[in-house]
C-alpha positions as CSV (number, residue, x, y, z in Angstrom):
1,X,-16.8,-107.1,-19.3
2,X,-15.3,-105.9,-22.4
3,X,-12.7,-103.4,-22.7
4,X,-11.2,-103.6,-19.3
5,X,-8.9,-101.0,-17.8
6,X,-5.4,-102.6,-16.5
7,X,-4.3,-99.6,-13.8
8,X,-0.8,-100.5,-13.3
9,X,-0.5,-99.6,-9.5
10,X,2.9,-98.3,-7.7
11,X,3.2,-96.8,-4.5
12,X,1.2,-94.1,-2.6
13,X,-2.4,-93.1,-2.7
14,X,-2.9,-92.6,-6.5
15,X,-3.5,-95.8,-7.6
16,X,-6.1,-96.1,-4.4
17,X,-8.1,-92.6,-5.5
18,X,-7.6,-93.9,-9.5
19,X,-9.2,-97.1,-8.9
20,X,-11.9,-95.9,-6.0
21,X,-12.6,-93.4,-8.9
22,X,-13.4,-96.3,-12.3
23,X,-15.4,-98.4,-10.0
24,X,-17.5,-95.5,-9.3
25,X,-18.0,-94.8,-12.7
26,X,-19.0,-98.6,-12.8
27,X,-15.5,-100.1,-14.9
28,X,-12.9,-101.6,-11.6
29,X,-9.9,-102.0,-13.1
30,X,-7.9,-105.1,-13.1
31,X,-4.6,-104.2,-10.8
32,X,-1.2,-105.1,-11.7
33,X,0.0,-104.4,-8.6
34,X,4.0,-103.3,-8.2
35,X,3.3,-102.1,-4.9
36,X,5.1,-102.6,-1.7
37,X,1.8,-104.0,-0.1
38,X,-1.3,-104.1,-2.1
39,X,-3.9,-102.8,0.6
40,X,-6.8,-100.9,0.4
41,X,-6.5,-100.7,-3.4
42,X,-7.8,-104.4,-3.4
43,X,-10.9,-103.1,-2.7
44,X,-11.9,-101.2,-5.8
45,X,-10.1,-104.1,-8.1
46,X,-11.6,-106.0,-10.1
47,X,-8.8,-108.0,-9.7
48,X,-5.8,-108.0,-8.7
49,X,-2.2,-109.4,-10.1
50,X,0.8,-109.0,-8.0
51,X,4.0,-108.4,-10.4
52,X,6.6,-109.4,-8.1
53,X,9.2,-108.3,-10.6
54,X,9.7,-106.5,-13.9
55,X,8.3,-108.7,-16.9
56,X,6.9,-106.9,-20.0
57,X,6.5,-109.8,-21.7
58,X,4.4,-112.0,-19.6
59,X,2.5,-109.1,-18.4
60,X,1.5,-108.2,-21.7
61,X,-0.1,-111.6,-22.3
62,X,-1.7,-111.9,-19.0
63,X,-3.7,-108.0,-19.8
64,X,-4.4,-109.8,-23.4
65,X,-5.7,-112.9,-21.7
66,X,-8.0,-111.2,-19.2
67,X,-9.2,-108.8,-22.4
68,X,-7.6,-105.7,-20.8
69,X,-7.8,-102.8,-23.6
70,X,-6.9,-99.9,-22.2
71,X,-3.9,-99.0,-19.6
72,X,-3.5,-96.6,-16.7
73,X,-0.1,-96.1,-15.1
74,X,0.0,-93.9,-11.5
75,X,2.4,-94.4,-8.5
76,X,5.4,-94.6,-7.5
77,X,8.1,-96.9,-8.6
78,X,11.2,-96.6,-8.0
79,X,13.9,-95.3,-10.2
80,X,16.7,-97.0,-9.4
81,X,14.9,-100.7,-11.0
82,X,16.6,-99.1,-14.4
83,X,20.1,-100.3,-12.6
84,X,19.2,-104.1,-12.1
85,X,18.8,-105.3,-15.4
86,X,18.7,-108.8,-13.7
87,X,15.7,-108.9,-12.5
88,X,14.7,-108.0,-15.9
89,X,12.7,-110.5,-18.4
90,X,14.3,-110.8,-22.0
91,X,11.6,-108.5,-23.4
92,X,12.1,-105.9,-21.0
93,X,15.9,-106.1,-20.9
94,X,15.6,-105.6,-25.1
95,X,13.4,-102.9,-24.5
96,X,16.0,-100.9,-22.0
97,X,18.9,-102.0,-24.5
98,X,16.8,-100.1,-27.1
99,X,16.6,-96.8,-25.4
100,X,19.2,-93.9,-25.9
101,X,19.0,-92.2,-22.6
102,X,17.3,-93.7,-19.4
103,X,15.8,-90.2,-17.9
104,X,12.1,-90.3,-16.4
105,X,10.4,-88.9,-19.9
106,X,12.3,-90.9,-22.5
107,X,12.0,-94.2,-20.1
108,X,8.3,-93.4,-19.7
109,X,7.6,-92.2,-23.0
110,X,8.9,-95.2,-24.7
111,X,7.0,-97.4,-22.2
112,X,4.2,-95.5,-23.5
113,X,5.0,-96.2,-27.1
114,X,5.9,-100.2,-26.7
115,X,2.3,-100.4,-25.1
116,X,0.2,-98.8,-27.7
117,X,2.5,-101.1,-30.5
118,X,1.6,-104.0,-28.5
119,X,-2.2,-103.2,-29.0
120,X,-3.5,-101.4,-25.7
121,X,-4.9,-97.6,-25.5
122,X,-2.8,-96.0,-22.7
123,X,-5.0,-93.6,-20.8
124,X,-4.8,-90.3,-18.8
125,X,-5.9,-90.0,-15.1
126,X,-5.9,-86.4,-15.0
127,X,-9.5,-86.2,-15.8
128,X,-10.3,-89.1,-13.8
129,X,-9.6,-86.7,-10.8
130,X,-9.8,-82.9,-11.9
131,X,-11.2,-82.7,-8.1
132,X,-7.4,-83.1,-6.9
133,X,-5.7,-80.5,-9.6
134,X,-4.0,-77.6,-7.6
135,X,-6.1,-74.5,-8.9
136,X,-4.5,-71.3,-9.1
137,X,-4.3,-68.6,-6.2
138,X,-4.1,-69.0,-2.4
139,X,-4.5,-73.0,-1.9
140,X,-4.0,-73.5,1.8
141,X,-2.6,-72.5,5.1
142,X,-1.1,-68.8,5.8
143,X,-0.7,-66.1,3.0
144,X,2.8,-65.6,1.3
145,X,5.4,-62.8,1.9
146,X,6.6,-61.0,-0.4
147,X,9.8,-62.8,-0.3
148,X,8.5,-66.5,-0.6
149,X,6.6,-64.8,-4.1
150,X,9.8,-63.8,-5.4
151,X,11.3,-67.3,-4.6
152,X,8.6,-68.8,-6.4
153,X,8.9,-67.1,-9.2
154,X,12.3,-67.5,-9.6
155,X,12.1,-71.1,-8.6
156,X,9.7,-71.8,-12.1
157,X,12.5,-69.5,-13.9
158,X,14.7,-72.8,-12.8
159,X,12.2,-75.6,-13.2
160,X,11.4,-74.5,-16.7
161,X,15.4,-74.6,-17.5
162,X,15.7,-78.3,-15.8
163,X,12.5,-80.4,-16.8
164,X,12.9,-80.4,-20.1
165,X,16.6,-82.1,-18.9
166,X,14.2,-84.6,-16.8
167,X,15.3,-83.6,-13.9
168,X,14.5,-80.7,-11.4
169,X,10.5,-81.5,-11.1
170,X,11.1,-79.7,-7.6
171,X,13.4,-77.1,-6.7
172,X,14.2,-75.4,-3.3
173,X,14.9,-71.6,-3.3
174,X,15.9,-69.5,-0.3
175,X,16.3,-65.7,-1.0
176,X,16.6,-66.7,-5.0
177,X,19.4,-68.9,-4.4
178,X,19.0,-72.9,-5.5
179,X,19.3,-74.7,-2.7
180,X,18.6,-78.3,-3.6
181,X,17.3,-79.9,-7.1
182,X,15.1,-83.1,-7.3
183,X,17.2,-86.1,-9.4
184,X,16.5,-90.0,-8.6
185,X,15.9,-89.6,-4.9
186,X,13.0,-87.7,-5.3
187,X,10.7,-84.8,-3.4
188,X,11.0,-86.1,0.0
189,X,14.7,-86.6,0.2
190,X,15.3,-83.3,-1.3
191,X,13.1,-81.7,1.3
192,X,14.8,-83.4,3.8
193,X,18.0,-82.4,2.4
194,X,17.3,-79.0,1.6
195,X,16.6,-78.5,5.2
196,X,19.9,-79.8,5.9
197,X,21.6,-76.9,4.0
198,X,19.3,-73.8,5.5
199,X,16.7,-73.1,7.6
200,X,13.6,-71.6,5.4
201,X,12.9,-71.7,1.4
202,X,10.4,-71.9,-0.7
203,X,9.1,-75.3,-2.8
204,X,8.0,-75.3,-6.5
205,X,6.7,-78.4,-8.5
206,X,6.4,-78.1,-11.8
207,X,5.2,-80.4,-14.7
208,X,7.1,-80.3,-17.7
209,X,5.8,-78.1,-20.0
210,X,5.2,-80.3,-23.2
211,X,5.2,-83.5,-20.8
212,X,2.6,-86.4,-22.1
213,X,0.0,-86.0,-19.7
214,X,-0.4,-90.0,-19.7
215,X,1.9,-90.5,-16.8
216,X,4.1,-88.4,-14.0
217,X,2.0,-85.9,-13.1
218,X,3.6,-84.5,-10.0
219,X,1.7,-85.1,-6.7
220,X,2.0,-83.8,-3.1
221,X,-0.3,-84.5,0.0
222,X,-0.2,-84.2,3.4
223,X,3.2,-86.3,3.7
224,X,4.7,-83.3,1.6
225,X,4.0,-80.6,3.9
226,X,5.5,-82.3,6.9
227,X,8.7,-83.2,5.3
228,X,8.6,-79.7,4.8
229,X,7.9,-78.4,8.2
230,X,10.8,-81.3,9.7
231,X,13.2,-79.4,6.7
232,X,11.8,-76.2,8.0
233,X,11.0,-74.9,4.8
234,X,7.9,-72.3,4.7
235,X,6.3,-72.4,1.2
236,X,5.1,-74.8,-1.6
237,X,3.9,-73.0,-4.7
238,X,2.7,-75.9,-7.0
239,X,2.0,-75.5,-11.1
240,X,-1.4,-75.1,-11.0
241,X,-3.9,-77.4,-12.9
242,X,-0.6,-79.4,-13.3
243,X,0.0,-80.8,-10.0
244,X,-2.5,-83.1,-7.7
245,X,-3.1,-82.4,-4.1
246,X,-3.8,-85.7,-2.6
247,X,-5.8,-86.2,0.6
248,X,-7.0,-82.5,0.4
249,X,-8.6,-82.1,3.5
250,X,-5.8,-83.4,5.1
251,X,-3.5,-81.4,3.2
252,X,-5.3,-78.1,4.0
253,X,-4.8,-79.0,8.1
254,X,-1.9,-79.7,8.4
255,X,-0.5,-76.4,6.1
256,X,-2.5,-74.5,8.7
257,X,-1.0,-76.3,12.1
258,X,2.5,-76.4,10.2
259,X,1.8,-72.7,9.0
260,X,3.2,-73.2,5.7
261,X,1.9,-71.4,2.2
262,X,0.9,-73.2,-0.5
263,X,-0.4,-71.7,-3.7
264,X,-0.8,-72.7,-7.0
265,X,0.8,-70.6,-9.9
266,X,-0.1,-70.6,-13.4
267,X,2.4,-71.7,-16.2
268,X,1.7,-71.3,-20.4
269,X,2.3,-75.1,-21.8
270,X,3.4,-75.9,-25.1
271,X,0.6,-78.1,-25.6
């Protein structure tokens, strides 16, 4: 097969829906797997290498032994590798010592960059799965008050101050007062925190505005929604055609046993 798609694979079921998606369209990706357990993603791999740790360099060759062209990048992997430069290869540690600042879109972005100088075509998954975009509108479960809108609103008034810092992808607002802000820990354990602070708040996810489309594109599911119901928080307004709704069925049933709003608000990007 020529011009094989490497999907490098974290955790969560992204990389799943991502590959189940290629092999429909008749091109399984090759997996370099940096999950916890590889699972049912094995299934829609062509095939599948296990990267037990971070190694830039001898990945590289394997995707240019195997003929891979083209690179995906979707799940989660977690941030804190960036403070264990040991388990690092040489080419990897260079290419950390190389980078100004360490935040999710420099990191990312230069990853990005060292991949398409090393010869490979780093692709988007958004249009992969348009199916799974949050539209605008009424999404699922009750309809908001009055009051979440107005936390919503002036929860994007916060996320578009704090993603272009790379941090703040979520916010939680309760009577349009921050409550908690999403840094390295990320959504879940600021749900679960916010709902250690108050009782009730709304949820907004945003996408930076002039983010590369190529990689982090913030995701919620069904998971989402009961970390908020344990936090007792009431809302989620999500960016819409920004953010992907995982497992939607799902995701619609349990916003309507948990009773919590979700929606999907516009925002103008820069590009």
């Amino acid at each position: 097969m020529e011009n094989k798609i490497a999907l490098i694979a974290g955790d969560g079921n992204l990389p799943v829906v991502i590959a189940s998606r290629l092999t429909d369209m008749g091109t399984p990706p090759v997996v370099y797997s940096v999950r916890e357990k590889v699972g049912e993603i094995s299934k829609y791999a062509l095939e599948v290498v296990n990267i037990v740790k971070p190694d830039l360099g001898s990945t590289i060759k394997d995707m240019k032994s195997r003929g891979v062209k083209k690179i995906i990048m979707a799940g989660l992997i977690s941030k804190t590798l960036a403070f264990k430069p040991s388990l690092f290869d040489l080419t990897t540690q260079k290419f950390l010592a190389s980078l100004v600042f360490r935040d999710d879109h420099s990191l990312l972005g230069a990853l990005v960059d060292f991949l398409e100088k090393s010869g490979f075509e780093v692709m988007s998954y958004r249009e992969i799965i348009p199916d799974l975009l949050a539209r605008p509108g009424h999404i699922a479960g009750r309809r908001p008050t009055s009051e979440e809108m107005d936390d919503a609103e002036y929860g994007f008034s916060i996320c578009k101050t704090l993603v272009p810092l790379s941090f703040g992808q979520t916010v939680v607002v309760n009577k349009r007062s921050v409550v908690a802000v999403e840094a390295m820990e990320g959504t879940d354990a600021t749900l679960l925190r916010a709902g250690s602070i108050c009782s009730g708040g709304t949820v907004v996810k945003m996408m930076r505005l002039d983010q590369d489309q190529r990689y982090d594109i913030p995701t919620v599911g069904p998971n989402t929604l009961r970390n908020m119901a344990q936090a007792k928080l009431t809302c989620l307004a999500l960016h819409a055609g920004w953010t992907l709704i995982m497992e939607p069925e799902e995701f619609r049933s349990v916003a309507e046993k948990e009773k919590i709003t979700v929606m999907g608000i516009e925002q103008c990007r820069s590009s």
